[in-house]
C-alpha positions as CSV (number, residue, x, y, z in Angstrom):
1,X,192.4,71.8,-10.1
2,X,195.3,72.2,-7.8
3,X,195.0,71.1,-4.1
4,X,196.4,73.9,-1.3
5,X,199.6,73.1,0.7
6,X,197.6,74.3,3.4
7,X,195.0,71.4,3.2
8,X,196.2,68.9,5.9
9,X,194.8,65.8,8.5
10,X,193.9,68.3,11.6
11,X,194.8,64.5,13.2
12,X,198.3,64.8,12.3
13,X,198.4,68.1,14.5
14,X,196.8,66.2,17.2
15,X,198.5,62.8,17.2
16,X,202.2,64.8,17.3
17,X,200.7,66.9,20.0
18,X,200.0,64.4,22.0
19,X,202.6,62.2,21.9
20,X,205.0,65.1,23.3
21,X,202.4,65.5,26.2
22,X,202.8,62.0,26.8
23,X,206.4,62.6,26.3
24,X,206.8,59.4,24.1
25,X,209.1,61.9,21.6
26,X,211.2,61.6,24.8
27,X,212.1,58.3,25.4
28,X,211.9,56.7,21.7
29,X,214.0,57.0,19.0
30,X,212.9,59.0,15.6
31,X,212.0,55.6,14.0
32,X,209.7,53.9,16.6
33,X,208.4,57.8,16.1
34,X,208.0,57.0,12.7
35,X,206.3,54.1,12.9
36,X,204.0,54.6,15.6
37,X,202.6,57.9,14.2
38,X,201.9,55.9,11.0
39,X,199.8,53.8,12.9
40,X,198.1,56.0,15.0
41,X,196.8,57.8,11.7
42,X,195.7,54.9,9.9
43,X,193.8,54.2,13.0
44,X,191.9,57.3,12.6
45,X,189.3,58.9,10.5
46,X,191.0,61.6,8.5
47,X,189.3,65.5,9.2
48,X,191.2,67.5,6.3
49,X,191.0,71.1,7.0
50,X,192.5,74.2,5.5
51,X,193.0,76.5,8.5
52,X,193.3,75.6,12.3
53,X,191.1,78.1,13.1
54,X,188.2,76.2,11.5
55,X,188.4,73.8,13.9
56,X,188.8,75.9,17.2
57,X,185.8,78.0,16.2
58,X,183.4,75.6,14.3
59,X,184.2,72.1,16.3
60,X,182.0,71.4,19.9
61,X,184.1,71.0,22.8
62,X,182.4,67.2,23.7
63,X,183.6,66.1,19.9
64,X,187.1,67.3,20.6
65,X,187.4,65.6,23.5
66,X,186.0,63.0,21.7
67,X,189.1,63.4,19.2
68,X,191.5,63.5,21.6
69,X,190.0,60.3,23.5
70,X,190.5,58.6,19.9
71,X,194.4,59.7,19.3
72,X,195.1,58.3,23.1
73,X,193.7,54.9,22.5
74,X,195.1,54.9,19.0
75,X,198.7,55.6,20.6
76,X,198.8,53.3,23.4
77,X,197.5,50.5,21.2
78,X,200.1,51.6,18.5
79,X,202.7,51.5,21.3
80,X,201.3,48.0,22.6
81,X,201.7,46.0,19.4
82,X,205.1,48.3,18.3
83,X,206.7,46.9,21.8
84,X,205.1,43.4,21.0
85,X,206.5,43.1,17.5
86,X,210.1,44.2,18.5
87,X,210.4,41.9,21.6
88,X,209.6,39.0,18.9
């Protein structure tokens, strides 16, 4: 059995999303990217999907905001103990 290239982490979507709303991409270099993206997505439950469009039809609005609640914590903690480590 071969696995699709379209199969993906609908988190990884998210989490990269986010962090240009929060315009972290902005002010940190490709690296602390890197790394704090890494952490965000271990912190997080992976929700493998093939299409987008399976989860803008078939997910409920109060768990996306659920979701998206999740990947914010996740980031600033990520950001919290990347800033903590690098000061050390």
């Amino acid at each position: 059995m071969k696995l699709d290239n379209d199969i993906h982490n609908y988190y990884e979507h998210l989490v990269l999303e986010t962090l240009d709303k929060m315009e972290v991409c902005s002010i940190k270099s490709d690296d602390y990217l890197a790394d704090l993206t890494c952490l965000v997505l271990n912190q997080l439950q992976p929700r493998y999907i093939r299409y987008e469009v399976d989860m803008a039809f078939y997910l409920p609005n109060s768990e996306r905001l659920q979701m998206q609640m999740n990947v914010e914590n996740a980031i600033r903690k990520g950001i919290e103990y990347l800033d903590s480590t690098k000061r050390k």
